[in-house]
N, C-alpha and C positions, 0 to 999 in steps of 0.2 A: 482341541484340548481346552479347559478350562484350569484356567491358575489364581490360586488365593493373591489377592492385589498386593500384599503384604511381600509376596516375595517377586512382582515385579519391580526392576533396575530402572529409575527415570534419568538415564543417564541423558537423553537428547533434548530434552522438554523446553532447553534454549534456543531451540534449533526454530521453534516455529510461533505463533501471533496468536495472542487470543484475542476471541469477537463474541461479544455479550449477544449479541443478536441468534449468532450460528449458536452460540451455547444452549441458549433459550429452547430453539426446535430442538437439537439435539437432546436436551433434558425431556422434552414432551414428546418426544417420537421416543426414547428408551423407556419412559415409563407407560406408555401407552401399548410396546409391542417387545420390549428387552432391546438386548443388544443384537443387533440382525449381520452386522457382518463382522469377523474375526479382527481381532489386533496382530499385527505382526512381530515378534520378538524372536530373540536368539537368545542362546544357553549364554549364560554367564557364569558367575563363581558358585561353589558350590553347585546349590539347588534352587540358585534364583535365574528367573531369565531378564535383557535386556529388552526395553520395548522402541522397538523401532518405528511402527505407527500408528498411531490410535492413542494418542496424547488426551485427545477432546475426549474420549469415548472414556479412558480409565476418566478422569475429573468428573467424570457425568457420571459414573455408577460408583465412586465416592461420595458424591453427593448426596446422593438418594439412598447410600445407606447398602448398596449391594456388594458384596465382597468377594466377587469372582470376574473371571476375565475370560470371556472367548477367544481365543488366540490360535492362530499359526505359526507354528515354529519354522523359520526359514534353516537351513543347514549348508549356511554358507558364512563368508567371513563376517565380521561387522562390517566395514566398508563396502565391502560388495553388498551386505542388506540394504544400507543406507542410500546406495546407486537404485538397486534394483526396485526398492520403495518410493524412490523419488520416478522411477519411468511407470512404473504403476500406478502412479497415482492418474484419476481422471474425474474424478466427483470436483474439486478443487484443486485446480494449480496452484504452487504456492507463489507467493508474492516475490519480486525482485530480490529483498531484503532475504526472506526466506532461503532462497535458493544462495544467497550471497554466504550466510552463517552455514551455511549444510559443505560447501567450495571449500571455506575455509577452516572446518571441521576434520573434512579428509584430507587435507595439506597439512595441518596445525597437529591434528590427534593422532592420525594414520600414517604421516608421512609420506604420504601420494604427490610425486613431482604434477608443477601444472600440467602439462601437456597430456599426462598421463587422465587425469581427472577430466580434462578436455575431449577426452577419446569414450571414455568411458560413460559420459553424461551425450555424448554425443553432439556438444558443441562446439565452437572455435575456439582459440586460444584468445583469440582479442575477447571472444563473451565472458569468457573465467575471469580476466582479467579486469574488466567491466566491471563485470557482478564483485569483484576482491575492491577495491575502488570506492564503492557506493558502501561499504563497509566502513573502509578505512578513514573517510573524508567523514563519517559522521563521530562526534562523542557517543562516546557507550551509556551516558543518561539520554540521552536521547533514542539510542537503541531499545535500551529498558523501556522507556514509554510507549513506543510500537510493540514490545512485544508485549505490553501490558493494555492494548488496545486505546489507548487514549489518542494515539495519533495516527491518522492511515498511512498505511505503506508505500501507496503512494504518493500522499504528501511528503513524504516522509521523502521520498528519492529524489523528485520532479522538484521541492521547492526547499528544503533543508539542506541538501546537499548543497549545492549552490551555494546557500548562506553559508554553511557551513567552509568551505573554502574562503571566501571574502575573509570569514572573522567566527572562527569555532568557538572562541568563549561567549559571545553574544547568541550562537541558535544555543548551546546548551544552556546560556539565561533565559531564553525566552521560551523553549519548553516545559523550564524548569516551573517558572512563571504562571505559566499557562496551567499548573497544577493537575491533580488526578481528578480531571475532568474530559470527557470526549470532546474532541475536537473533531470538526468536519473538513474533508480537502478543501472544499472553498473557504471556508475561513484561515487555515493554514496558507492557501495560495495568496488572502487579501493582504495576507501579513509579510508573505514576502515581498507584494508587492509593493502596500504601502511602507515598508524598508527600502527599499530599494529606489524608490520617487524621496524619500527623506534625506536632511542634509544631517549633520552628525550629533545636533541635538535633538531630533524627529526621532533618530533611530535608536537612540538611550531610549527614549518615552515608550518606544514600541514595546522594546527588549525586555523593559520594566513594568509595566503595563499593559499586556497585549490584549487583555482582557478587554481593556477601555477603551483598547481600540478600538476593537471590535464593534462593540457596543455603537461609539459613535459612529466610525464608516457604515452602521449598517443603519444609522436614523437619518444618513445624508442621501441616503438611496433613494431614486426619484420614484414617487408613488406610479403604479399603472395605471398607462394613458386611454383604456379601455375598460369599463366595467364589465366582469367575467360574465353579463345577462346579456350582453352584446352576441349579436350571430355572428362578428369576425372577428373575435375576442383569438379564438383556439388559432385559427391563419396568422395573426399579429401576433402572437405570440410565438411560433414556430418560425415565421419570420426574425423576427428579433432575436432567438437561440440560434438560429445560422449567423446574424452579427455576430453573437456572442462567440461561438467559435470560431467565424473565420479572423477574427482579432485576436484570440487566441492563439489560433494556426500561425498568425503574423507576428506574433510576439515569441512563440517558439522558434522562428525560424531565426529569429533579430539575436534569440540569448544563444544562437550555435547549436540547439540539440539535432540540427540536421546536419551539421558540421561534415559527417564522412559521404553526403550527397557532394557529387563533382558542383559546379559553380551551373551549367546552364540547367539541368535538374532543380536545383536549387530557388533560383531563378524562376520556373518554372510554375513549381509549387506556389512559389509566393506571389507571379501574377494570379494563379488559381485562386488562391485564399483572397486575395485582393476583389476581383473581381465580383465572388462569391460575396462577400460582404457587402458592397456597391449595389450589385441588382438588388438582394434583398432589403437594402438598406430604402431604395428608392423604391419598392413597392410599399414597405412598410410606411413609408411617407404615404403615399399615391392614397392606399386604404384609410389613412387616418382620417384625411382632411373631410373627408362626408361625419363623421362623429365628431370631430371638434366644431365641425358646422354648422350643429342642429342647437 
């Protein structure tokens, strides 16, 4: 069916993250071939319907001026659309954050007990739980800015949240700070970090300024020790991205996010990561010393 956009309901349009990038194709793949697969909605009041998915797809044929909607009407509850949209979906999963505002949309709006909701998405009660958590632990400016894409969703959960527990009026200052500009997960990660290595007038300067932070931690960054016309340039470099994440790896294990692994598991992993790091770390030496030798 085709429906004039006018009387579609954007009742859910908070539910989910916009990404200038995905928008981008999505504008060039609709006007290059239309719209190729349906929106999902249900009956609403009167003679309007509710759009349950196809958020990106209605913005894109507002944009360009086209004023109709391919759509399937689902003929089932709201709640149940919203369940049975989110196990359909498979082009893109939605994001932690994502899944977390949808939890607590059918709890908050529907009145679906957890366990209920738990059954029905086909997860645990500790995941519902989780995902209600990563919600609650963040300011709602800060949520706004992810869903306004300026901050990734996974920065957003992996190094906000966190802060955000410590001292929530300082990450909603330093989002806030950080202004309606994209931010990259590594740059949001430097920031946690360098908060987190700072003592309590380091971490005002950050909060205040993260911008400059920025700026400077990335002119302190040591040049590469390989010029890219080097024939072990690509190997030293792949080398050095396995430092990179088995320090990583070792630094996740040190902040707890492996916390419900038993202790010799634990243990375990982090000799791995350890070890991983070490070898690579002593080849990447091994290889260097003939180019710094010439």
């Amino acid at each position: 069916m085709k429906l004039d956009l006018d009387c579609v309901e954007l009742r859910y349009a908070s539910l989910r993250i916009s990404n200038a990038v995905r928008h981008g194709r999505l504008v060039e793949a609709i006007r290059r071939d239309g719209q190729q697969s349906p929106a999902l909605v249900i009956a609403g009041d009167a003679d309007n319907f509710v759009l349950i998915d196809g958020y990106a797809r209605y913005k894109v044929l507002r944009e360009i001026g086209v004023d109709t909607l391919l759509a399937f009407e689902l003929a089932v509850s709201e709640d149940e659309a919203l369940i049975l949209a989110h196990r359909l979906e498979s082009k893109r999963r939605r994001t932690a954050l994502e899944e977390a505002w949808l939890i607590i949309a059918l709890i908050d709006q529907h009145g679906l007990p957890r366990n209920e909701v738990a059954t029905r998405l086909g997860r645990s009660r500790s995941w519902i739980s989780r995902r209600i958590a990563l919600v609650r632990d963040l300011p709602q400016t800060v949520q706004d800015a992810v869903k306004a894409g300026f901050v990734p969703s996974h920065a957003a959960g992996t190094f906000l949240v966190p802060l955000s527990r410590v001292n929530k009026s300082h990450c909603a200052e330093l989002v806030k700070n950080l202004g309606r500009r994209s931010t990259s997960s590594r740059q949001v990660e430097r920031l946690y970090r360098g908060y987190k290595e700072s003592d309590d007038e380091g971490r005002e300067r950050i909060v205040e300024q993260p911008r400059l932070f920025l700026q400077a931690s990335a002119a302190a960054e040591p040049k590469p020790l390989v010029d890219k016309g080097d024939p072990s340039a690509p190997l030293l470099n792949d080398l050095e991205a396995i430092c990179g994440i088995s320090r990583r790896a070792r630094r996740r294990i040190h902040d707890g996010l492996l916390r419900e692994l038993d202790a010799d598991r634990r243990a375990k992993v982090s000799r791995q990561a350890t070890i991983s790091e070490l070898v690579s770390q002593s080849l990447f030496e091994i290889l260097r010393l003939p180019a710094e030798g010439k």
